[in-house]
C-alpha positions in Angstrom: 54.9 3.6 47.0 53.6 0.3 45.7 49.5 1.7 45.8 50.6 5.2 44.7 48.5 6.7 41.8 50.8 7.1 38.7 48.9 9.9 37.3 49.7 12.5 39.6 53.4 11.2 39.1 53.7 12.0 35.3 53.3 14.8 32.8 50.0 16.3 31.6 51.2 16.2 28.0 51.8 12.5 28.2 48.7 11.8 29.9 46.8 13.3 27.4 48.5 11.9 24.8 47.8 8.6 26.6 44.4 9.3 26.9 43.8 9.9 23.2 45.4 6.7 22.0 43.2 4.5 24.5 40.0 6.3 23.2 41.3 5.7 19.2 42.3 2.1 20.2 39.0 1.5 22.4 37.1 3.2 19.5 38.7 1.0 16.9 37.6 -2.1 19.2 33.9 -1.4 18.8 34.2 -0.9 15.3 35.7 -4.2 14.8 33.0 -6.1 16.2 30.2 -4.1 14.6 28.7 -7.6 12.6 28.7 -9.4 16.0 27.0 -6.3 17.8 24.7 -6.3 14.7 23.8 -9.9 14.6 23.3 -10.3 18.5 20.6 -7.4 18.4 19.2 -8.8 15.3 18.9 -12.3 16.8 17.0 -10.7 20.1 14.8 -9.2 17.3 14.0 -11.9 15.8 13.2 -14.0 19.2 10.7 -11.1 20.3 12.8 -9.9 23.2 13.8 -6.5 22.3 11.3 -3.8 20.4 11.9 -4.0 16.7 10.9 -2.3 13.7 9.7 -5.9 12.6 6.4 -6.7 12.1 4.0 -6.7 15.4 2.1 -9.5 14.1 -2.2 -8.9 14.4 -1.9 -6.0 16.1 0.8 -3.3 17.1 2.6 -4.8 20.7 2.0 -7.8 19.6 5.0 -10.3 20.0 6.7 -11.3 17.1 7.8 -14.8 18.3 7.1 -17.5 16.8 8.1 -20.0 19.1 10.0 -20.0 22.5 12.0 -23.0 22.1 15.3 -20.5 22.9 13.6 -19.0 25.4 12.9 -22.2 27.2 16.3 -23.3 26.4 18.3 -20.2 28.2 15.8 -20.6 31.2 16.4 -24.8 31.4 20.2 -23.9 31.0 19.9 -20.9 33.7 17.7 -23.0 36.2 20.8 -26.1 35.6 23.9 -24.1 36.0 22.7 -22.3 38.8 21.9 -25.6 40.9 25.3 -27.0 39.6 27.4 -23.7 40.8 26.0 -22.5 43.9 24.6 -25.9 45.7 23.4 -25.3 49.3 26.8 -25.8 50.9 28.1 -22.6 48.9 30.1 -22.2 46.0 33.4 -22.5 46.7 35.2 -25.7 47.4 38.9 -26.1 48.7 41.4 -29.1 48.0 44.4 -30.5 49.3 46.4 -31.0 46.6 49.2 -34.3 47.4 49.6 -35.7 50.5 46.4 -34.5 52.9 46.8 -34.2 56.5 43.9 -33.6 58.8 45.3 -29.9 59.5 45.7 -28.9 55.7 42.2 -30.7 55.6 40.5 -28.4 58.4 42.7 -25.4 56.7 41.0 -26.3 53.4 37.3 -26.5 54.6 38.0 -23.0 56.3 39.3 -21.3 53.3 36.2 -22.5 52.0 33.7 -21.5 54.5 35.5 -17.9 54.9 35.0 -17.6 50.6 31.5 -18.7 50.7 30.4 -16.4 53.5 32.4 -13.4 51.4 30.3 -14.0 48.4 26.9 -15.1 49.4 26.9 -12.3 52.5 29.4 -10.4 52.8 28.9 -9.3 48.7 25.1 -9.5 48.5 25.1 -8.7 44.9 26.9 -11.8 44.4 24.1 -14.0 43.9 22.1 -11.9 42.1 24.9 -11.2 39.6 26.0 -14.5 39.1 22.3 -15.5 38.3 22.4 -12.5 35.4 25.4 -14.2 34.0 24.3 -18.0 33.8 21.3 -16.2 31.9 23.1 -14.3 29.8 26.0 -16.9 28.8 23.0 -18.4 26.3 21.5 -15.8 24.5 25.2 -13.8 24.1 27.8 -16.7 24.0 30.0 -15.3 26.8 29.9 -12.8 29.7 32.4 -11.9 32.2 33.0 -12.0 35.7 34.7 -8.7 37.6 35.8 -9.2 41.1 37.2 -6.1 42.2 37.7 -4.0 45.8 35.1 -1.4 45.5 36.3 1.8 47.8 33.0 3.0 48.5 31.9 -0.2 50.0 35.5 -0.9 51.8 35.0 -4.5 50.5 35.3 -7.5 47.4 32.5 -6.8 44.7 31.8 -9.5 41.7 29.9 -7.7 38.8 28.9 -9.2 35.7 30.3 -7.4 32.7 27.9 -8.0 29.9 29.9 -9.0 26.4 28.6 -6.1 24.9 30.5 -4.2 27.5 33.1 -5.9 27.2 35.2 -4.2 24.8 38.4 -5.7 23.4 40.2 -6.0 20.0 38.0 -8.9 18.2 40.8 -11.1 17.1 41.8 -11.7 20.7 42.0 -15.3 22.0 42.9 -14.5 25.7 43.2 -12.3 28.1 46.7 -12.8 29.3 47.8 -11.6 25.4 45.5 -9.0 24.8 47.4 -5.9 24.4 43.9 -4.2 26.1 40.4 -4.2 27.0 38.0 -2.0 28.5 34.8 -2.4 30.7 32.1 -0.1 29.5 30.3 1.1 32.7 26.9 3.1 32.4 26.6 5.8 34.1 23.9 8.3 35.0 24.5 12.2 34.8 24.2 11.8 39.0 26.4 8.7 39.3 29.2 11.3 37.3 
C-alpha cells in the first residue's frame, strides 16, 4: 500500500545499518556548522540575551548590553512583518492565473477563506508560531516553517523549526538537492 510503513517491510540488519549511517551523517552535519553555532551563541552573548560568563557589569545580574539598537531592530522588523503577513482578512490569498471568470473567481476567494480559517482556527498554534519565526528570522538569519499532519491531533500543524534545529550538511544551497536534513525535536523524558 501507498501509506504502508516500510520498516516493518525490511530487514532488521539493514535498518540498523540504516540507522547508524543517518546518526554518523546527522552527527557530521552538526560538526560542520560548529563556527556558525559558535558565533550565533556568542553574538546573543554579547547583546545581553543569553547568560554569559562575560562580565555582569556593576554588579552580578547585571545586563551586559550596551545598547539595544538590535534589539529594537528585531522587534521593529517583528512588529512590520507580522502586519504585512497576516493582515486582518487572513493570510492566505488566491489568484486566477490567465483568463478569470467569475466562477474561478468565487472558487479562488473560497480556497482562500477555507486556508485562512485552517491556519488561524483550525491550527491555533499557527499564529503564535508564525510570530516566533518573524522574531527569530533577525537575530538567527533564517528559520523554518514545518507543516505537517500531526496524528494525535487528526489535523494540519505548522511549527517553527528553529535554525539551530535545523540540521543539514552546511554547504547546502536548497532543499530540493540536499541529499538530507533532520529536525531536531526536544523532548522530555514524559513526551518519550
Amino acid at each position: 500500500k501507498f501509506n504502508a510503513n516500510l520498516a516493518e517491510m525490511l530487514d532488521d540488519d539493514y535498518l540498523e545499518k540504516m540507522g547508524r549511517q543517518i546518526v554518523e551523517d546527522v552527527s557530521e552535519d552538526v560538526e560542520a556548522r560548529a563556527p556558525w553555532t559558535e558565533r550565533f551563541k556568542r553574538g546573543m552573548e554579547m547583546m545581553g540575551l543569553i547568560q554569559s560568563e562575560m562580565d555582569d557589569g556593576p554588579f552580578p545580574g547585571a545586563s551586559s548590553a550596551v545598547h539595544p539598537l538590535i534589539s529594537d531592530a528585531v522587534i521593529q522588523f517583528w512588529a512590520r512583518a507580522m502586519g504585512e503577513q497576516v493582515p486582518s482578512d487572513g493570510p492566505a490569498k488566491a489568484k486566477v492565473a490567465g483568463a478569470q471568470t467569475e466562477p474561478q473567481i468565487a472558487k479562488a476567494k473560497r480556497v482562500a477563506d477555507y486556508l485562512n480559517h485552517e491556519m488561524l482556527f483550525v491550527d491555533d498554534g499557527w499564529y503564535p508560531e508564525h510570530s516566533r519565526a518573524m522574531f527569530a528570522v533577525p537575530f538567527q538569519g533564517c528559520v523554518f516553517k514545518k507543516v505537517y499532519h500531526d496524528s494525535a491531533l487528526d489535523r494540519n500543524t505548522s511549527i517553527m523549526v528553529a535554525a539551530e534545529d535545523f540540521i543539514a550538511p552546511a554547504w547546502i544551497t536548497d532543499l530540493k538537492t540536499t541529499p538530507r536534513f533532520a529536525h531536531r525535536i526536544w523532548r522530555t523524558d514524559n513526551d518519550l
